[in-house]
N, C-alpha and C positions, 0 to 999 in steps of 0.2 A: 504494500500500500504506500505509504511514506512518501505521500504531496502526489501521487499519480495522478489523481482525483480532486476538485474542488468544487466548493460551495461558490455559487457566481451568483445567485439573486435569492432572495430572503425576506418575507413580507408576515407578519402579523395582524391581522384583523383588530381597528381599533376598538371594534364594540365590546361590551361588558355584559350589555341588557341586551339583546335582539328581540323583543318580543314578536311572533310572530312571523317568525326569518326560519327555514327552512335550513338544517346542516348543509344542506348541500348548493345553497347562495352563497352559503358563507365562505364552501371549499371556493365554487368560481372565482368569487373578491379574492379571496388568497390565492389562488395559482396565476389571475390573473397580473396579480402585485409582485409575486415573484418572477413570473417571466421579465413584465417590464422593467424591474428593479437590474435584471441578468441582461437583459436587450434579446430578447429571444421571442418568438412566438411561439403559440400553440400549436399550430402546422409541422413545428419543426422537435417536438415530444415526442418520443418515441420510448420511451421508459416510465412508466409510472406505480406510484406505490400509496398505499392508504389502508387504517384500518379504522372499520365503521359498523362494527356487530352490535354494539349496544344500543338502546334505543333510541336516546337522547344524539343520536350519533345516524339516522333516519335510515339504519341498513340492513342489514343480516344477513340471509346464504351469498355468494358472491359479491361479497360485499365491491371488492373492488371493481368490479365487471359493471355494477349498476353506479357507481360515483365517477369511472370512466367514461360510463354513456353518457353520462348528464353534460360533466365536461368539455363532450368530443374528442377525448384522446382513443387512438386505435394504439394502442402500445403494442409493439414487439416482447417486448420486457415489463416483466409485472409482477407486483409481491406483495400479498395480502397476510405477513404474519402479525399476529395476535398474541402478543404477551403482556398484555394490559397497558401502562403507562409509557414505558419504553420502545412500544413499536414505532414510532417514527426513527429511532435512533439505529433499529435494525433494521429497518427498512434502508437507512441511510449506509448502515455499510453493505447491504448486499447487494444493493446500487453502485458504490464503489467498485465489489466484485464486478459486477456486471461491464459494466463500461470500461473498466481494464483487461477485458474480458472479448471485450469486442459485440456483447450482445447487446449495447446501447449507446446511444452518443446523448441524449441529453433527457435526464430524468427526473423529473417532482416528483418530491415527498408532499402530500398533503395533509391536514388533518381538521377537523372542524366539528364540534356539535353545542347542541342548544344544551351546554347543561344545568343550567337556571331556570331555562322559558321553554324546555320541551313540555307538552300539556298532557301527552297520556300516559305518564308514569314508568317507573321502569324499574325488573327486577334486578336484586343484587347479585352478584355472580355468586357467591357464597350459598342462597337460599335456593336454587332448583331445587326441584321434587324428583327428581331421578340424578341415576349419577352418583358420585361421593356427595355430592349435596343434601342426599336425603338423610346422610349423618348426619350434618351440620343443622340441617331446619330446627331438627326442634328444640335446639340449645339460643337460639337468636341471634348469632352473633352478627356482627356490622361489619361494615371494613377499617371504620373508624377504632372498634373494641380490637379486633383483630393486633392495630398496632400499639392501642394499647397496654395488650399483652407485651409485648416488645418492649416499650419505655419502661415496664414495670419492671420485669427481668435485669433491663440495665440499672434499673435504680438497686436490685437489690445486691447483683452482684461488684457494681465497681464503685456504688456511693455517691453515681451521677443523682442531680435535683431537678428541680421541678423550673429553679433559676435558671439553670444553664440554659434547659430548653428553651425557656422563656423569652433566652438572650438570642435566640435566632431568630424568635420571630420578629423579636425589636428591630433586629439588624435588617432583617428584608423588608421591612416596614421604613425604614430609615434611606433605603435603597430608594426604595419608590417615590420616596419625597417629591423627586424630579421628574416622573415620568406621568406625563400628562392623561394618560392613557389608563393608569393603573386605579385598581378597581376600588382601593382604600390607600388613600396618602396622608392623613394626619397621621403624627406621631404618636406611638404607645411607649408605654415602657414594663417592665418587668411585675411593676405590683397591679398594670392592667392586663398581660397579662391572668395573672395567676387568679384574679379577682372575676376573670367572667368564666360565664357556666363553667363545670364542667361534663364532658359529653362523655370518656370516656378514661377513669381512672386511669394513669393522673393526666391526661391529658384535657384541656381546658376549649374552649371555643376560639381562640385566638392559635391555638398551636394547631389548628388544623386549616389548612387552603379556603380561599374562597371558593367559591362555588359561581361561574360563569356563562356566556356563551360566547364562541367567539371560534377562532382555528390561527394556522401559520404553515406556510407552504414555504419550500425551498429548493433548489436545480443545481443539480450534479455535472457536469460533462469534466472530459480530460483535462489535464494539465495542458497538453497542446493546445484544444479549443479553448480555454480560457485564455491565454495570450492575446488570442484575438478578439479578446471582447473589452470593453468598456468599463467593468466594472471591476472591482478589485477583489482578486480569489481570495478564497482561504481554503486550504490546502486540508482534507484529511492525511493525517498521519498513522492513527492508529484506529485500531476498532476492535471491539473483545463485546460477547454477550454470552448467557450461562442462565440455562434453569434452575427452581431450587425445587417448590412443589405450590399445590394450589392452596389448601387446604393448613390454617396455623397448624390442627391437629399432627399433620406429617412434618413439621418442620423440626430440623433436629436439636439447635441453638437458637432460641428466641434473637441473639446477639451477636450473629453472624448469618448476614445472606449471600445470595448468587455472589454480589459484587464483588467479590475477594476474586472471585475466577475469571469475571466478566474484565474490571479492573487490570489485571494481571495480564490480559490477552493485551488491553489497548495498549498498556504498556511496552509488553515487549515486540509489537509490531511496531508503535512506533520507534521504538530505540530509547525511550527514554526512563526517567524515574517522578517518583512525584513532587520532589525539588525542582524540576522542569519545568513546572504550570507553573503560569503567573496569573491566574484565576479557573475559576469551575461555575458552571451553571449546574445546581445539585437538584433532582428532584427531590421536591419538596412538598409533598402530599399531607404532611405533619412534618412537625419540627425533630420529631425522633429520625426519620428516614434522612434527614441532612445527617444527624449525628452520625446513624449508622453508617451510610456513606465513606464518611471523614476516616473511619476506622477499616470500614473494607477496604477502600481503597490506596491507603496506606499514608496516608497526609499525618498519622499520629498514631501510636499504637494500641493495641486493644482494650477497650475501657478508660483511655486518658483522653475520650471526644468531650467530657463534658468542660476537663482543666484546657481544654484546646480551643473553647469556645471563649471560659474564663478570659484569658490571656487577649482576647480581642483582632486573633487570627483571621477572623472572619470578617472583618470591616474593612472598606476602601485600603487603609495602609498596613493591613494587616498582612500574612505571610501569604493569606490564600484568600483574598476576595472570591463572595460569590455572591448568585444571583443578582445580579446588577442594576436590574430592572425591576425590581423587588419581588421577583420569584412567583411560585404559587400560591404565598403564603399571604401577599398584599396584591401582586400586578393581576393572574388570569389564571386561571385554571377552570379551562369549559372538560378534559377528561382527562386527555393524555397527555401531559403536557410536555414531554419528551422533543416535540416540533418546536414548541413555543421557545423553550430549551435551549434549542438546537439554533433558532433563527436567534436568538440572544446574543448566541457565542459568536455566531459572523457578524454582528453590527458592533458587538463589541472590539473583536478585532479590526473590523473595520472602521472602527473611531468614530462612531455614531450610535451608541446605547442612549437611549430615552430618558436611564436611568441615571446612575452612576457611569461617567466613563474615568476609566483608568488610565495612565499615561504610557503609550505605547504597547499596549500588551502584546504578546509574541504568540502565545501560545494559550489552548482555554480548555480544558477539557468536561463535557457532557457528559452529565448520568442521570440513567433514566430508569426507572424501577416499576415494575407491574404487578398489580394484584395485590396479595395479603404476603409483601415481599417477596414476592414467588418469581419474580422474574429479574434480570434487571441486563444492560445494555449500554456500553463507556464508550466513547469517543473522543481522540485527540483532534483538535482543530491547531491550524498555526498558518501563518504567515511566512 
């Protein structure tokens, strides 16, 4: 991999509310911003990727087959995988494969749903009535309890608090200040945190994502084809993704997921170590999943994520700025937000975050995490 591949146009959907707005307007506005943003047209797509099974997300069996008709793309090349929140990030390296590969020249990732303003409801992936789901029903669990479990386990085994957490949500709160866009921009801090609801021991109504509608599209082609274009690449370098399981019941360490494997692949394709980043856009679905992150992926070692949050590593001049744009904890989070992510990490390399921009960044790497931790999916970005 290592820069064969690059990110050349990159667009966001500014909406927060759509009321009424169709997932699949929302994808057109995003692919159409991305193409323009790359100088590309639609005509000239011939790779596309997208996942849209859940409801709020307007899709299901082939999924990608009916959000491509809607579009107009006839893609040669096409990949509908499904690993909850991090599917645009693998979508984006099997893209990479692909186009080095010779089976495509210029491919969007798209992503888009109502998940605020879809009106007919929708089930949890946890609660099916068939399947391993039908163990799960009748205990209730959420996706929310689910993680939970998770913050609880690290609280009990390494002494992390309810502050530390706290302190991430302030910092992606603090991010967004700037970003016009973003769905909550006044200031919180640590005792509003811990002071609203809480939804699911110990975690509180401010340490979990907003809840949106909106998408973000992005366009792949060669290192040779970008040369010739207008806009300014950024270069995949690495890419690693790893399953864990669906199910918290099968999971074997509350306090360790996929990411340690996923992490490890971007790694060593790109060539590099995690000294290397000069920031991360982290999925952040709750504020446990940045922590856990931090720890898979090797930025601090096992259980010293909450003294790593302490020490203010995570702010603009910190060691590892992230989320820039204040994440999915204040900016957007309509499901998956692995795109939104992923479009983050090019504007920021490209010295135009909404958010927080940082001074020269070289390198950003993306993590994107699916389900009840069950999936997760790392990308080196660079310049």
């Amino acid at each position: 991999m290592q820069g064969e591949v690059a990110i050349v146009g990159a667009y966001e959907s500014p909406s927060r509310v759509a009321d009424g707005v169709h997932p699949f307007a929302i994808h057109a506005e995003c692919v159409a911003g991305a193409l323009e943003d790359a100088g590309l047209e639609i005509g000239q797509v011939d790779g596309f990727a997208t996942a849209a099974s859940f409801a709020p997300e307007g899709a299901r069996e082939m999924t990608v087959a009916e959000v491509a008709e809607y579009l107009g793309i006839h893609a040669r090349w096409f990949d509908g995988t499904d690993i909850g929140g991090g599917a645009p990030l693998s979508h984006a390296g099997h893209a990479a494969a692909a186009i080095a590969a010779g089976l495509a020249e210029v491919v969007v990732v798209s992503y888009a749903a109502a998940g605020r303003s879809w009106p007919y409801g929708s089930e949890d992936y946890l609660t099916y009535a068939s399947g391993p789901g039908q163990w799960e029903l009748p205990y209730g669990p959420t996706t929310v309890a689910t993680y939970g479990l998770a913050a609880q386990r690290h609280m009990h085994e390494f002494g992390t608090t309810p502050e530390q957490l706290a302190k991430i949500a302030v910092q992606c709160r603090a991010n967004a200040a700037g970003n016009e866009h973003a769905r909550f921009r006044d200031p919180i801090t640590v005792d509003d945190v811990l002071s609203s609801p809480m939804i699911a021991s110990p975690l509180h109504r401010l340490d979990c994502c907003v809840v949106t509608d909106s998408g973000a599209a992005f366009v792949l082609v060669s290192r040779r084809r970008a040369e010739h274009l207008a806009s300014r690449p950024v270069y995949v370098l690495g890419f690693g993704e790893a399953l864990g399981q669906v199910s918290m019941s099968q999971m074997s360490r509350f306090t360790e997921t996929a990411g340690i494997d996923s992490g490890r692949r971007a790694f060593a394709t790109a060539g590099m170590m995690p000294p290397d980043i000069d920031c991360a856009q982290l999925y952040d679905s709750f504020t446990i999943t940045v922590l856990l992150a931090l720890e898979d992926l090797g930025f601090c070692a096992r259980g010293e994520g909450g003294g790593f949050v302490d020490a203010g590593s995570l702010a603009p001049d910190g060691v590892l700025p992230i989320n820039t744009d204040g994440g999915g904890l204040s900016s957007n989070h309509p499901g998956r937000r692995g795109a939104i992510a992923t479009v983050e990490a090019v504007r920021q390399l490209q010295g135009r975050s909404p958010g927080v921009q940082l001074k020269d960044p070289r390198t950003c790497l993306v993590h994107g995490v699916g389900g009840s931790l069950s999936a997760t999916a790392t990308m080196v970005l660079g310049t």
